[in-house]
PyMOL Python script that loads the backbone (N, CA, C, O; Angstrom):
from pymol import cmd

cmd.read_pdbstr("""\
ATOM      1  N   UNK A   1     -46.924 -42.124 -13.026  1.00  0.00           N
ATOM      2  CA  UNK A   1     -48.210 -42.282 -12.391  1.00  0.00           C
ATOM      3  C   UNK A   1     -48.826 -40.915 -12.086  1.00  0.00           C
ATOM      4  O   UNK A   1     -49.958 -40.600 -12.454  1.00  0.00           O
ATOM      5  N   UNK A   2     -47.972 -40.095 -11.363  1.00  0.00           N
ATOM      6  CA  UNK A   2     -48.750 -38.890 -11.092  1.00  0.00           C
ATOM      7  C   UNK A   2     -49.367 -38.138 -12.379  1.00  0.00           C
ATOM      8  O   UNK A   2     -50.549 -37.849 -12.566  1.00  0.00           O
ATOM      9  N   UNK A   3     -47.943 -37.829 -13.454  1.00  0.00           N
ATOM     10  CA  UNK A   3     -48.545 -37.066 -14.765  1.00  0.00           C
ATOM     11  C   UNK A   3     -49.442 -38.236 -15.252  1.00  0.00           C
ATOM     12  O   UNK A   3     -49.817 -37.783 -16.334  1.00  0.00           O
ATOM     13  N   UNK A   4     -49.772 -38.932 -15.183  1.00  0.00           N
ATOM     14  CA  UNK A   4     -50.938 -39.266 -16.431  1.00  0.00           C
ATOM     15  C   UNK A   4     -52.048 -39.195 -14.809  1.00  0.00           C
ATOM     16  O   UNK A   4     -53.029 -39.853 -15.155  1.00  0.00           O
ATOM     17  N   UNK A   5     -52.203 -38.910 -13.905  1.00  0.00           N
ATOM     18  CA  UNK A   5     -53.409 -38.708 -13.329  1.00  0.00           C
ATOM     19  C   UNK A   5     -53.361 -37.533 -13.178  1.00  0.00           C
ATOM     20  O   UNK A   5     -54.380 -37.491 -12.490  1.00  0.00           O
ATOM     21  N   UNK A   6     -52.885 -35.966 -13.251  1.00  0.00           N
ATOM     22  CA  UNK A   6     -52.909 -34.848 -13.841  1.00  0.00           C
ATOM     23  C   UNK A   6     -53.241 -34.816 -15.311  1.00  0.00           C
ATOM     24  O   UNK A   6     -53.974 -33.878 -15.626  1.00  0.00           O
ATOM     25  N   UNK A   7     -52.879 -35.604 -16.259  1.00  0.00           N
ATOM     26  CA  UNK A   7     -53.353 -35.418 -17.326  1.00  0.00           C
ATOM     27  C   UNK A   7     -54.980 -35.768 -17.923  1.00  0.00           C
ATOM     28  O   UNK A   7     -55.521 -35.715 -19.028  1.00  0.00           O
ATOM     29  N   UNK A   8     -55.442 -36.181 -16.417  1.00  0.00           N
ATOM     30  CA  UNK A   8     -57.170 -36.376 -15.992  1.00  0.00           C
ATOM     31  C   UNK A   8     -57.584 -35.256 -15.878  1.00  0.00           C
ATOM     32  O   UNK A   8     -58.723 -34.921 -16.202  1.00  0.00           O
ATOM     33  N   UNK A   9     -56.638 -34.431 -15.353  1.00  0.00           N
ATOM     34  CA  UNK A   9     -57.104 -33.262 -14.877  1.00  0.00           C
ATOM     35  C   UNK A   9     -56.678 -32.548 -13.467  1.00  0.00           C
ATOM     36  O   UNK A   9     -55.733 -32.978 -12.805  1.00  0.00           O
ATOM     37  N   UNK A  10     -57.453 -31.427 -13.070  1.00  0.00           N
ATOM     38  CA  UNK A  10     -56.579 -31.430 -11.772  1.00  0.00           C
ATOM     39  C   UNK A  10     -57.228 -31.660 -10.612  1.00  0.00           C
ATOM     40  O   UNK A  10     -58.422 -31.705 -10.313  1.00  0.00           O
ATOM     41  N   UNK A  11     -56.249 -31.794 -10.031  1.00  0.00           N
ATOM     42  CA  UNK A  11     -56.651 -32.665  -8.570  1.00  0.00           C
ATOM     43  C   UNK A  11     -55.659 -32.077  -7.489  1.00  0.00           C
ATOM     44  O   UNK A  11     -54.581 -31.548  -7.761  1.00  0.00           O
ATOM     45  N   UNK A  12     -56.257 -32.271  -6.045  1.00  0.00           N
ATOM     46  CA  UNK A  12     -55.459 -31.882  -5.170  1.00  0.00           C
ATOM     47  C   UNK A  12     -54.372 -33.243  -4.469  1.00  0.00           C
ATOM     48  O   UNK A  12     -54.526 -34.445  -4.684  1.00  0.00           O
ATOM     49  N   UNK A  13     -53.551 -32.757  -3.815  1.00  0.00           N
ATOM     50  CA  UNK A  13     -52.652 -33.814  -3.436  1.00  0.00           C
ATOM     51  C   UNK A  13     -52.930 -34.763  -3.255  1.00  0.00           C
ATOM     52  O   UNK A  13     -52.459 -35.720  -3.869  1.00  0.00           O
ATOM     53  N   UNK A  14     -54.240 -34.893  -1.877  1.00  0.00           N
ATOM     54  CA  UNK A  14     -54.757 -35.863  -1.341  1.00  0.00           C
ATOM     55  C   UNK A  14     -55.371 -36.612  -2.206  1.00  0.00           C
ATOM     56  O   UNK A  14     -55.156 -37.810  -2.023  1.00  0.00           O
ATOM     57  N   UNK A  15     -56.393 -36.239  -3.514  1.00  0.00           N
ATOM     58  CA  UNK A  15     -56.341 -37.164  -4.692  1.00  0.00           C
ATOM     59  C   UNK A  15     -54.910 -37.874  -5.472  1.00  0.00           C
ATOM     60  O   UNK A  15     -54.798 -39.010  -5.933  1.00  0.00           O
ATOM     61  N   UNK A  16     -54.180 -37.074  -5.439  1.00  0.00           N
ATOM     62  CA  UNK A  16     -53.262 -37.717  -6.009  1.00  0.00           C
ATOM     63  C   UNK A  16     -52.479 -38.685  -5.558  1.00  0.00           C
ATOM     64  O   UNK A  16     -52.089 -39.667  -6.190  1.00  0.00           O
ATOM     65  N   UNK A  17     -52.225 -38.363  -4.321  1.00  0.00           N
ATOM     66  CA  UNK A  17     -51.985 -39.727  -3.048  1.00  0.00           C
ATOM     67  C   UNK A  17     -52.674 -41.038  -3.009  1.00  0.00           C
ATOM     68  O   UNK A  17     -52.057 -42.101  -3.085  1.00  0.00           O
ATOM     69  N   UNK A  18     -54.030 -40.947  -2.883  1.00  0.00           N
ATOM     70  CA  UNK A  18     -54.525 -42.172  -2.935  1.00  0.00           C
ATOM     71  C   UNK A  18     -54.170 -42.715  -3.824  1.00  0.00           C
ATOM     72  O   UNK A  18     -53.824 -42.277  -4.921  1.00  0.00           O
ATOM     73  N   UNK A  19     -54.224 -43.856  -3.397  1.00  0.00           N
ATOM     74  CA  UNK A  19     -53.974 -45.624  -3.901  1.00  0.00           C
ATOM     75  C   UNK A  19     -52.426 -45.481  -4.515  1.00  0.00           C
ATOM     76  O   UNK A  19     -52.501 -46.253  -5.471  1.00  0.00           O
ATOM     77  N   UNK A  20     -51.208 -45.002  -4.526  1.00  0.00           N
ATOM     78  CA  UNK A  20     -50.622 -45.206  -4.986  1.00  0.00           C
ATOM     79  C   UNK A  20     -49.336 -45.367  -3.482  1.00  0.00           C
ATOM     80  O   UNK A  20     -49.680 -45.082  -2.335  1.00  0.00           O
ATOM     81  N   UNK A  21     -48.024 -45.822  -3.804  1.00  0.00           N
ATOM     82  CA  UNK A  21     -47.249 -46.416  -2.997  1.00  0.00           C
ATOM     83  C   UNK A  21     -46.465 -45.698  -2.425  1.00  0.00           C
ATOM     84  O   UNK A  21     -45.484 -46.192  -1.868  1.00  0.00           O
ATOM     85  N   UNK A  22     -46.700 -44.354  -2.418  1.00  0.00           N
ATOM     86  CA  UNK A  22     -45.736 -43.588  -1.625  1.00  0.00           C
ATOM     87  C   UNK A  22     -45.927 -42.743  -0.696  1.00  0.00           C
ATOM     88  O   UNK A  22     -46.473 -41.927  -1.438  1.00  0.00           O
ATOM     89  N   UNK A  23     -45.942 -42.262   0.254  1.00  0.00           N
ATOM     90  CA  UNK A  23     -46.282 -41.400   1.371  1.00  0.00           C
ATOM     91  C   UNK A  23     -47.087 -39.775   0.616  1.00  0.00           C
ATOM     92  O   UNK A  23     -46.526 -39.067  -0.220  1.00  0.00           O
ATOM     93  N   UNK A  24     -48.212 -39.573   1.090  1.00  0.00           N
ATOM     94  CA  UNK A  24     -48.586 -38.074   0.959  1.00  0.00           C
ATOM     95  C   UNK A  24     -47.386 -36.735   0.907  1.00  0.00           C
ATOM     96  O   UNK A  24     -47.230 -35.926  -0.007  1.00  0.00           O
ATOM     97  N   UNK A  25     -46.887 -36.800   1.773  1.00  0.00           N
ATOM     98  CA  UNK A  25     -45.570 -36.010   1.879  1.00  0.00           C
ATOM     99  C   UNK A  25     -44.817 -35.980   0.416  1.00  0.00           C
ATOM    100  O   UNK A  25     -44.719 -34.942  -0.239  1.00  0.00           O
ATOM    101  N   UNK A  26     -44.152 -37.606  -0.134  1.00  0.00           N
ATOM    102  CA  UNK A  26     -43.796 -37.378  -1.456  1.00  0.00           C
ATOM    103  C   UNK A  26     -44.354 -37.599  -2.160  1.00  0.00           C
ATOM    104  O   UNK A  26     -43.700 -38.139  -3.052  1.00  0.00           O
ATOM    105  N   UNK A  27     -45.804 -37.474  -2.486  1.00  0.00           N
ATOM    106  CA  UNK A  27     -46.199 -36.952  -3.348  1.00  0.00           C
ATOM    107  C   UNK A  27     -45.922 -35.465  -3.605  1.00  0.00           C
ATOM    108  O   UNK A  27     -45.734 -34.942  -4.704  1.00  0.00           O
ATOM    109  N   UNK A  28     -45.930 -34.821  -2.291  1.00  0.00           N
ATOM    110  CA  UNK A  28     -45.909 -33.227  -2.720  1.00  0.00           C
ATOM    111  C   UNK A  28     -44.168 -33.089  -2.760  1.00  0.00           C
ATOM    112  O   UNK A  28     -43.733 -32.093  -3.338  1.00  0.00           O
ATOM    113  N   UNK A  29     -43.562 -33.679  -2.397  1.00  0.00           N
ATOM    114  CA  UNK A  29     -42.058 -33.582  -3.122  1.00  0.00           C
ATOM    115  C   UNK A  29     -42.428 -33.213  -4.514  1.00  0.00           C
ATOM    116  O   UNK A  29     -42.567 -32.206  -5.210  1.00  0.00           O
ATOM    117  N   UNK A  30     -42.505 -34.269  -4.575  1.00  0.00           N
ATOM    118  CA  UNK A  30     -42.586 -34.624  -6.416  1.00  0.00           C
ATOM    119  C   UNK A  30     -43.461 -33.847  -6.812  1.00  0.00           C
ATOM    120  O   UNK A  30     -43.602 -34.177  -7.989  1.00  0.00           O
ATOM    121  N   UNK A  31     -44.295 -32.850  -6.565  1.00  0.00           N
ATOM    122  CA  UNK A  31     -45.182 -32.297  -7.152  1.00  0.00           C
ATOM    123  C   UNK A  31     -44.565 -30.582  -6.978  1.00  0.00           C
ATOM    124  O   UNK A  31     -44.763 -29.696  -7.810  1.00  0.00           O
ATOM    125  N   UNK A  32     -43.798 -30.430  -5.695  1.00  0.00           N
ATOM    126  CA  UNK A  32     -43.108 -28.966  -6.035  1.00  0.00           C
ATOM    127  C   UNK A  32     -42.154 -29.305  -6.891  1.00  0.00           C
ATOM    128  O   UNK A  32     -42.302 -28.808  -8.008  1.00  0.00           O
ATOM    129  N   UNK A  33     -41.221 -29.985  -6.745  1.00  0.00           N
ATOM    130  CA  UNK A  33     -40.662 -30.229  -7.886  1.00  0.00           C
ATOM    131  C   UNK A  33     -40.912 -30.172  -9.194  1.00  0.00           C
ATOM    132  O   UNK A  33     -40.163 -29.421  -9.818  1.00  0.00           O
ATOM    133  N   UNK A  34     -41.626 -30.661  -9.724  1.00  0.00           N
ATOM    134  CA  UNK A  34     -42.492 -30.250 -11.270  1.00  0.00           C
ATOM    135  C   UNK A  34     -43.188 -29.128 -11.101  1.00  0.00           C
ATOM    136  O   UNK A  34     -43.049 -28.433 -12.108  1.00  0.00           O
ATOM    137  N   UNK A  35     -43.943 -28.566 -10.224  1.00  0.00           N
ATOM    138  CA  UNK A  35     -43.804 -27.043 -10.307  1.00  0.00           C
ATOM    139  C   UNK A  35     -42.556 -25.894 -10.786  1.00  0.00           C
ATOM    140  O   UNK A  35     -42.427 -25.097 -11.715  1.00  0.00           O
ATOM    141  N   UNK A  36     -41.618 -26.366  -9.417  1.00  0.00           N
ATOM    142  CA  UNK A  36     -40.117 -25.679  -9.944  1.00  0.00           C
ATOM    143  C   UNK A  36     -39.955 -25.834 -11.445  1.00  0.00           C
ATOM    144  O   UNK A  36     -39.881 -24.772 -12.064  1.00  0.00           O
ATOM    145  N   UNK A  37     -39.892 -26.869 -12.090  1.00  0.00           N
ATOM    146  CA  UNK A  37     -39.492 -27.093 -13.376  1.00  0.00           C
ATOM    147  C   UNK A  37     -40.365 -26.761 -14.456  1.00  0.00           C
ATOM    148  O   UNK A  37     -40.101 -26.751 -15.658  1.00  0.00           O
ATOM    149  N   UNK A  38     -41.541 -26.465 -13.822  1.00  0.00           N
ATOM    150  CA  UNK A  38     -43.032 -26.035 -15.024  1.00  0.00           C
ATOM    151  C   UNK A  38     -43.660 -27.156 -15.601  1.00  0.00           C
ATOM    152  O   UNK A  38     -44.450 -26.930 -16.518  1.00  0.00           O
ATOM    153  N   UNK A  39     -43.458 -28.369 -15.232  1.00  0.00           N
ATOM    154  CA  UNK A  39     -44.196 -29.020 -15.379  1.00  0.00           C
ATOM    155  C   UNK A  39     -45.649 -28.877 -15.179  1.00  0.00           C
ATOM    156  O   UNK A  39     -46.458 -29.214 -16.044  1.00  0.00           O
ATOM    157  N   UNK A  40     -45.956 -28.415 -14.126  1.00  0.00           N
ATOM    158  CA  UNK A  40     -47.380 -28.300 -13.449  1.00  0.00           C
ATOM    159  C   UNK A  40     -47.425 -27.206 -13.165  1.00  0.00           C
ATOM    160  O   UNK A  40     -46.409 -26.534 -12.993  1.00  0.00           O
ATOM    161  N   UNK A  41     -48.841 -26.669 -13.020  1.00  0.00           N
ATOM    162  CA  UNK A  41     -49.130 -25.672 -11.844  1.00  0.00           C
ATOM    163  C   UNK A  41     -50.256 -25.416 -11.334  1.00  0.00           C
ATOM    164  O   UNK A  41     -51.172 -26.043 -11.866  1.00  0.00           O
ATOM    165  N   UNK A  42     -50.627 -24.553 -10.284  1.00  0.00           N
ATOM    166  CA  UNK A  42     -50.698 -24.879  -8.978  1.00  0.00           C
ATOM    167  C   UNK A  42     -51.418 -23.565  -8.662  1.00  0.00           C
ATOM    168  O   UNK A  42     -50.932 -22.438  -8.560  1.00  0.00           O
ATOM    169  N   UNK A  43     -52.901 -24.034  -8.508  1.00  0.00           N
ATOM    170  CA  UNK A  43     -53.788 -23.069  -7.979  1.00  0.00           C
ATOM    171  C   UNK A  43     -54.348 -23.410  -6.350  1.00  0.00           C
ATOM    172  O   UNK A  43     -54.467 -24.502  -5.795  1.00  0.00           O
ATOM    173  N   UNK A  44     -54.631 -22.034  -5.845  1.00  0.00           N
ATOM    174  CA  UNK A  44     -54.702 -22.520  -4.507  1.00  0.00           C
ATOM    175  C   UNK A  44     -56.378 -21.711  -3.990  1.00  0.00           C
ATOM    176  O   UNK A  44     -56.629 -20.506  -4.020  1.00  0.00           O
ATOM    177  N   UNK A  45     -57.048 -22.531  -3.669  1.00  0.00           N
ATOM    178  CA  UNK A  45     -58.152 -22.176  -2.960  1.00  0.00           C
ATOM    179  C   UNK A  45     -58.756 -22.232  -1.356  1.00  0.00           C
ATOM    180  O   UNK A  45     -59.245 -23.277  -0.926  1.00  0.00           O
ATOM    181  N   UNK A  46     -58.667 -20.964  -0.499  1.00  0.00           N
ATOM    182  CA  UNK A  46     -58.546 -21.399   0.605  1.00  0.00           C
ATOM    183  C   UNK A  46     -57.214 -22.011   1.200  1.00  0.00           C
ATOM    184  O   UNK A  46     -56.098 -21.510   1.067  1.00  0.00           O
ATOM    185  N   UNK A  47     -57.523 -23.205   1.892  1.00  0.00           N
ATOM    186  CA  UNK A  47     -56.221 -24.065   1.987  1.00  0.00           C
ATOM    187  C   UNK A  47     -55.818 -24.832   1.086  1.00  0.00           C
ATOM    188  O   UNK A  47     -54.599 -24.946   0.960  1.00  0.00           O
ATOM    189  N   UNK A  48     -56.755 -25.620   0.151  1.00  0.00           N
ATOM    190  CA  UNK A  48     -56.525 -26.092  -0.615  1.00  0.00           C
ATOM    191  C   UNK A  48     -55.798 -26.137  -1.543  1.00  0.00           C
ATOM    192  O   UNK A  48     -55.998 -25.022  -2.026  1.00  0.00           O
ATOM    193  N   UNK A  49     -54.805 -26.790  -2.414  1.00  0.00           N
ATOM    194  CA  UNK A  49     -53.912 -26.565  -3.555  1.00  0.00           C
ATOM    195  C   UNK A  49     -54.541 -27.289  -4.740  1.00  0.00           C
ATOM    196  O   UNK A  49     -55.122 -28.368  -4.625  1.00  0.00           O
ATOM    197  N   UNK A  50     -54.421 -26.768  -5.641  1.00  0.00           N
ATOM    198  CA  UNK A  50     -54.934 -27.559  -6.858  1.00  0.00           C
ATOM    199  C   UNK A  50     -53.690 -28.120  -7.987  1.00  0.00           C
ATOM    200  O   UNK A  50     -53.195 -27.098  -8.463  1.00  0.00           O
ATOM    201  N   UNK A  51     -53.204 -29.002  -8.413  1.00  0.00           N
ATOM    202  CA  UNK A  51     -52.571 -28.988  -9.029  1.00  0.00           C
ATOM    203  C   UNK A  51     -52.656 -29.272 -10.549  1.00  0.00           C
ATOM    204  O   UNK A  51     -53.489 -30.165 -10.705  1.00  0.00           O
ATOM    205  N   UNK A  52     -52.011 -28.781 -12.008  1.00  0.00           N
ATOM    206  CA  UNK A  52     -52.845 -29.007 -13.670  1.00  0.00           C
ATOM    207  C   UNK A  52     -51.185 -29.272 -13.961  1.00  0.00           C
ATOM    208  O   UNK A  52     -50.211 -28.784 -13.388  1.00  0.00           O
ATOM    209  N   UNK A  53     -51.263 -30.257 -15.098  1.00  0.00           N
ATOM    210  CA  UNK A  53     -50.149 -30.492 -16.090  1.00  0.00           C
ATOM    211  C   UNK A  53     -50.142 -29.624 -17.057  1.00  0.00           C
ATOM    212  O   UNK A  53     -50.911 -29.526 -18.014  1.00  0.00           O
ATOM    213  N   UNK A  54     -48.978 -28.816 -16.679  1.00  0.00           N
ATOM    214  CA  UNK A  54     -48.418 -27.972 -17.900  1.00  0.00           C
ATOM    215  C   UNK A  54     -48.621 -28.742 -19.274  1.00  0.00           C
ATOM    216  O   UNK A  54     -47.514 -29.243 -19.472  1.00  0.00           O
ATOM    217  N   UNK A  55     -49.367 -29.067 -20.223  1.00  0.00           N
ATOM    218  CA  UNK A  55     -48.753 -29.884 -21.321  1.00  0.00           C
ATOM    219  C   UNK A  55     -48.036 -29.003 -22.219  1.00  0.00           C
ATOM    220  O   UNK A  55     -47.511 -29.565 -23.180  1.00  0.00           O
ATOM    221  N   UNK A  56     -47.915 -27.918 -22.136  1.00  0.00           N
ATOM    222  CA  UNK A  56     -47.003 -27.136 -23.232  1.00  0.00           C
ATOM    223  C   UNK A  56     -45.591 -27.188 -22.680  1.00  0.00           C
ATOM    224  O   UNK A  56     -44.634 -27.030 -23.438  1.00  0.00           O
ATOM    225  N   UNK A  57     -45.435 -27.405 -21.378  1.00  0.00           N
ATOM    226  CA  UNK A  57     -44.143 -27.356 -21.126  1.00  0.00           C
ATOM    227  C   UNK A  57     -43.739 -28.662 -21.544  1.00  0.00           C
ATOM    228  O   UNK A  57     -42.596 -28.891 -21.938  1.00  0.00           O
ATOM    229  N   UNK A  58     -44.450 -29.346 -21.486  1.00  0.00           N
ATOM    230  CA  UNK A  58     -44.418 -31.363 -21.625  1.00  0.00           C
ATOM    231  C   UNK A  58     -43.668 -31.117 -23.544  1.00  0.00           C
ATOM    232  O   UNK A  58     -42.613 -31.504 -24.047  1.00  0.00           O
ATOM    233  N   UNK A  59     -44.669 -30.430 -24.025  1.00  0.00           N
ATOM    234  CA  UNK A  59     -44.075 -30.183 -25.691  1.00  0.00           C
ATOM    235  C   UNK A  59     -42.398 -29.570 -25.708  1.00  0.00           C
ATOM    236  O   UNK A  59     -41.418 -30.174 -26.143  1.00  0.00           O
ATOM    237  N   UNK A  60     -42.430 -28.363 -25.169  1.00  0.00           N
ATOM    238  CA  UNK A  60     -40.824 -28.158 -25.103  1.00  0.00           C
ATOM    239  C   UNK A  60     -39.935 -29.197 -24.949  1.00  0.00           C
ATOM    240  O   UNK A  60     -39.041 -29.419 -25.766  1.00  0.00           O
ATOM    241  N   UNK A  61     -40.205 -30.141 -23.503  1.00  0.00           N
ATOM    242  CA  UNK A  61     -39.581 -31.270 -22.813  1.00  0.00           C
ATOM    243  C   UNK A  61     -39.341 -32.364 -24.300  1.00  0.00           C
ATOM    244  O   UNK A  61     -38.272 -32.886 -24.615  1.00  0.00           O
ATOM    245  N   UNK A  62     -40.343 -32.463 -24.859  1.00  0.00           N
ATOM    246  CA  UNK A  62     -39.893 -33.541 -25.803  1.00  0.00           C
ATOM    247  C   UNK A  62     -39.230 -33.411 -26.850  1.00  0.00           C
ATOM    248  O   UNK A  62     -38.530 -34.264 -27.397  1.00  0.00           O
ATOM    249  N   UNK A  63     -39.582 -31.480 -27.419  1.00  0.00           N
ATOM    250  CA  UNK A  63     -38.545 -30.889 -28.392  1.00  0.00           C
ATOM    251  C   UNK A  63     -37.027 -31.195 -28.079  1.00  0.00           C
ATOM    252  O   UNK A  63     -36.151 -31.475 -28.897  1.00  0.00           O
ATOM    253  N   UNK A  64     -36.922 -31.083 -26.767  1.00  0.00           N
ATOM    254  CA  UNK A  64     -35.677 -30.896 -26.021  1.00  0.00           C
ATOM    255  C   UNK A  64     -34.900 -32.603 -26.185  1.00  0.00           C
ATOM    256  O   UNK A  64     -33.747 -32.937 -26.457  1.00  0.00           O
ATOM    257  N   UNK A  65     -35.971 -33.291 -25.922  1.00  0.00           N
ATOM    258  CA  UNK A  65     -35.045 -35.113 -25.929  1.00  0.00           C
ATOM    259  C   UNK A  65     -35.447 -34.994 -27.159  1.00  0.00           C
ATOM    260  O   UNK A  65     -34.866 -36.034 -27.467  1.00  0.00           O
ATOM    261  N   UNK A  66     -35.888 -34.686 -28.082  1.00  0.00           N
ATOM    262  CA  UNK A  66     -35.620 -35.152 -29.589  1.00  0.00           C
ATOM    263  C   UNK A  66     -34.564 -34.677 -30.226  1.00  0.00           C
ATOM    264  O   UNK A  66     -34.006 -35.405 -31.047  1.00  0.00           O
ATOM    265  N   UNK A  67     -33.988 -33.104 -29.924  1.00  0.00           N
ATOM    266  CA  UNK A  67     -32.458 -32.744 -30.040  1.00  0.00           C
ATOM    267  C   UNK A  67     -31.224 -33.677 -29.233  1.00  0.00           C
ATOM    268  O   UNK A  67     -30.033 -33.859 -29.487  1.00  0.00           O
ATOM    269  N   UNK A  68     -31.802 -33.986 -28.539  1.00  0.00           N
ATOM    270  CA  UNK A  68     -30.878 -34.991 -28.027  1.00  0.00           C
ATOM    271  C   UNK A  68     -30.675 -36.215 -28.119  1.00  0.00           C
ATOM    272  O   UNK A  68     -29.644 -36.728 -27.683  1.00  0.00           O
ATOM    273  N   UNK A  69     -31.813 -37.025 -28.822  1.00  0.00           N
ATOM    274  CA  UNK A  69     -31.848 -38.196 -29.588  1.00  0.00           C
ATOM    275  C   UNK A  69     -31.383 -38.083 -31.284  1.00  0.00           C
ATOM    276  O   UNK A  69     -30.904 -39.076 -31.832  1.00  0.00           O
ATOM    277  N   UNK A  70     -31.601 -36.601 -32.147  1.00  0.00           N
ATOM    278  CA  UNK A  70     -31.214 -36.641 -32.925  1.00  0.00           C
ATOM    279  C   UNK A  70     -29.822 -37.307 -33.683  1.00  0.00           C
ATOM    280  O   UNK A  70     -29.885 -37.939 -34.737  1.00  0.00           O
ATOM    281  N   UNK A  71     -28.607 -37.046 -32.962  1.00  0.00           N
ATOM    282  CA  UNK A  71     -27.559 -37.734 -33.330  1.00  0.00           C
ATOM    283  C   UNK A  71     -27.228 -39.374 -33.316  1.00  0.00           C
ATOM    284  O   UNK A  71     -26.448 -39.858 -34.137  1.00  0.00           O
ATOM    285  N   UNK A  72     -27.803 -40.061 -32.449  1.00  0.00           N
ATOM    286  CA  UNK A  72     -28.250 -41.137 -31.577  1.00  0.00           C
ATOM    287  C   UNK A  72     -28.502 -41.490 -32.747  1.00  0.00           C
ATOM    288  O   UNK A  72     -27.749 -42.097 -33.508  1.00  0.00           O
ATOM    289  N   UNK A  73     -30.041 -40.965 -33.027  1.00  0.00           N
ATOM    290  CA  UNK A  73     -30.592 -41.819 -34.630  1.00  0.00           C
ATOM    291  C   UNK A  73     -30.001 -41.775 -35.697  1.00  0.00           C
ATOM    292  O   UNK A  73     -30.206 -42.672 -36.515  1.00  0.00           O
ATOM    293  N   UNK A  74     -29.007 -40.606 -36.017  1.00  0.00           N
ATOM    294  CA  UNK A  74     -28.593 -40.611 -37.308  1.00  0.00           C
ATOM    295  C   UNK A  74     -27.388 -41.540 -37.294  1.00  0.00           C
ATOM    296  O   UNK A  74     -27.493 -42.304 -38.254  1.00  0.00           O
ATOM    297  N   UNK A  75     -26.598 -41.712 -36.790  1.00  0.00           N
ATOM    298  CA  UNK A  75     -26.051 -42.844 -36.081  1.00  0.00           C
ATOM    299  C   UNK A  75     -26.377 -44.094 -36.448  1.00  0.00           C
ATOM    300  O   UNK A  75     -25.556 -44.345 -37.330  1.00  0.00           O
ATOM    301  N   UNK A  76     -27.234 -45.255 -36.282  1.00  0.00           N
ATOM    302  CA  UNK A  76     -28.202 -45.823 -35.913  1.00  0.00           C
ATOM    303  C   UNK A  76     -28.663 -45.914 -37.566  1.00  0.00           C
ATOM    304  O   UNK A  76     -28.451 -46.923 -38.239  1.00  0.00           O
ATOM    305  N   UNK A  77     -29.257 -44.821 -38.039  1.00  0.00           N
ATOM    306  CA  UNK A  77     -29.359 -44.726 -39.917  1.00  0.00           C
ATOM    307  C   UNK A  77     -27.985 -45.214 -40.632  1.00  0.00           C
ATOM    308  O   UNK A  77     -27.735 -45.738 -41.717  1.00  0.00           O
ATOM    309  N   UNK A  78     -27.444 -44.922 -39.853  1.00  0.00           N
ATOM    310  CA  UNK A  78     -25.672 -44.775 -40.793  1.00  0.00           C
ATOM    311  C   UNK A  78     -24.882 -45.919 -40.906  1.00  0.00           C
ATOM    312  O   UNK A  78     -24.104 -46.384 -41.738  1.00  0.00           O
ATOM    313  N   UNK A  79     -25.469 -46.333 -39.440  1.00  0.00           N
ATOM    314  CA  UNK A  79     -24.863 -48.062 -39.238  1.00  0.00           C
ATOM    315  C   UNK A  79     -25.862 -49.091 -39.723  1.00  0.00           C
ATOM    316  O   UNK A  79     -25.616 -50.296 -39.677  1.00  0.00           O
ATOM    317  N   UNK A  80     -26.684 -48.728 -40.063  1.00  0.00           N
ATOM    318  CA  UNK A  80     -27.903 -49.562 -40.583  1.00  0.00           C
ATOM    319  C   UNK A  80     -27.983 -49.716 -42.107  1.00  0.00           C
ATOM    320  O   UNK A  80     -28.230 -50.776 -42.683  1.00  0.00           O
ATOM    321  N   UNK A  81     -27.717 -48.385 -42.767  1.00  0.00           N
ATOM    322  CA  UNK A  81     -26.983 -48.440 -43.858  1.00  0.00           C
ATOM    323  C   UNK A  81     -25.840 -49.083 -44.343  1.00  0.00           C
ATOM    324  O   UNK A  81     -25.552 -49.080 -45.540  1.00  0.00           O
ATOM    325  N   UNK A  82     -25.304 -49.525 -43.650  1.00  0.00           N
ATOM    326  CA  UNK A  82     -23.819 -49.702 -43.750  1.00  0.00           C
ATOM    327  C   UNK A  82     -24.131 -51.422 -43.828  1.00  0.00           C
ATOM    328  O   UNK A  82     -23.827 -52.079 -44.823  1.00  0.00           O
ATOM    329  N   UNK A  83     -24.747 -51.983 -42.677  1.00  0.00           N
ATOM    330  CA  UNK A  83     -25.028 -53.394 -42.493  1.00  0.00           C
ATOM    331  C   UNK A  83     -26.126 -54.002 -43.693  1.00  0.00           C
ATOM    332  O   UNK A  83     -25.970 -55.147 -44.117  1.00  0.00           O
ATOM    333  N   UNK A  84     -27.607 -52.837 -44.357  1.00  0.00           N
ATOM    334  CA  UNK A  84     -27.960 -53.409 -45.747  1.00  0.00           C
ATOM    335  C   UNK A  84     -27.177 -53.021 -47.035  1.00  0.00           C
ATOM    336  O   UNK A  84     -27.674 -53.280 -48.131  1.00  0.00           O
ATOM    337  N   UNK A  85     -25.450 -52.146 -46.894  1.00  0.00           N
ATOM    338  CA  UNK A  85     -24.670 -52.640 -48.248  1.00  0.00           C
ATOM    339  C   UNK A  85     -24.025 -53.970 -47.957  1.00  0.00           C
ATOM    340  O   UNK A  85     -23.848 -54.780 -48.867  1.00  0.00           O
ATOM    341  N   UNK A  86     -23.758 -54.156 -47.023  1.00  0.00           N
ATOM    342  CA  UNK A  86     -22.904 -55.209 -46.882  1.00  0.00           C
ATOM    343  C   UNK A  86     -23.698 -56.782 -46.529  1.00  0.00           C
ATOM    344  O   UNK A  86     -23.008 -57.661 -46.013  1.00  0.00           O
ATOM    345  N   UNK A  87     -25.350 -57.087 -46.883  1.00  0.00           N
ATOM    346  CA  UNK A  87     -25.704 -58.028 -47.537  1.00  0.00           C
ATOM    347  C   UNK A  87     -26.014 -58.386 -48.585  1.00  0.00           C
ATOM    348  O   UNK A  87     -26.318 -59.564 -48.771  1.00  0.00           O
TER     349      UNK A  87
END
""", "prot")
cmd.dss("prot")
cmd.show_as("cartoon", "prot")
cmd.util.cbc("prot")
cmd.orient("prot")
């Protein structure tokens, strides 16, 4: 929920809070958190914080589970192979 309403664009907490089911507070859990990790980041005006979705880090992130799904699938090819010789 949060990344695809960063991927609107950016917004400050208190936008990102509304209407959704969890306390203001964790929202900004969850939002230093993906900072820490580069998910997001985080401009500050005044008091205000702004927060933007990294999407290039989002690209690494998926490079990263596709090395890790790689074996999974070939797997998966191999046994699939195996089940159209044997009809």
């Amino acid at each position: 929920m949060l990344l695809e309403r960063l991927a609107a664009g950016e917004s400050r907490v208190t936008e990102l809070a509304a209407g959704v089911a969890v306390s203001r507070p964790a929202v900004s859990q969850h939002l230093r958190l993906m900072l820490d990790v580069g998910v997001v980041s985080e401009r500050r005006d005044g008091r205000d914080r702004y927060y933007s979705l990294r999407r290039d880090s989002l690209d690494e992130i998926d490079l990263w589970l596709a090395r890790l799904d790689a074996p999974r699938e070939a797997g998966r090819r191999r046994v699939g192979g195996e089940v159209d010789a044997h009809s």
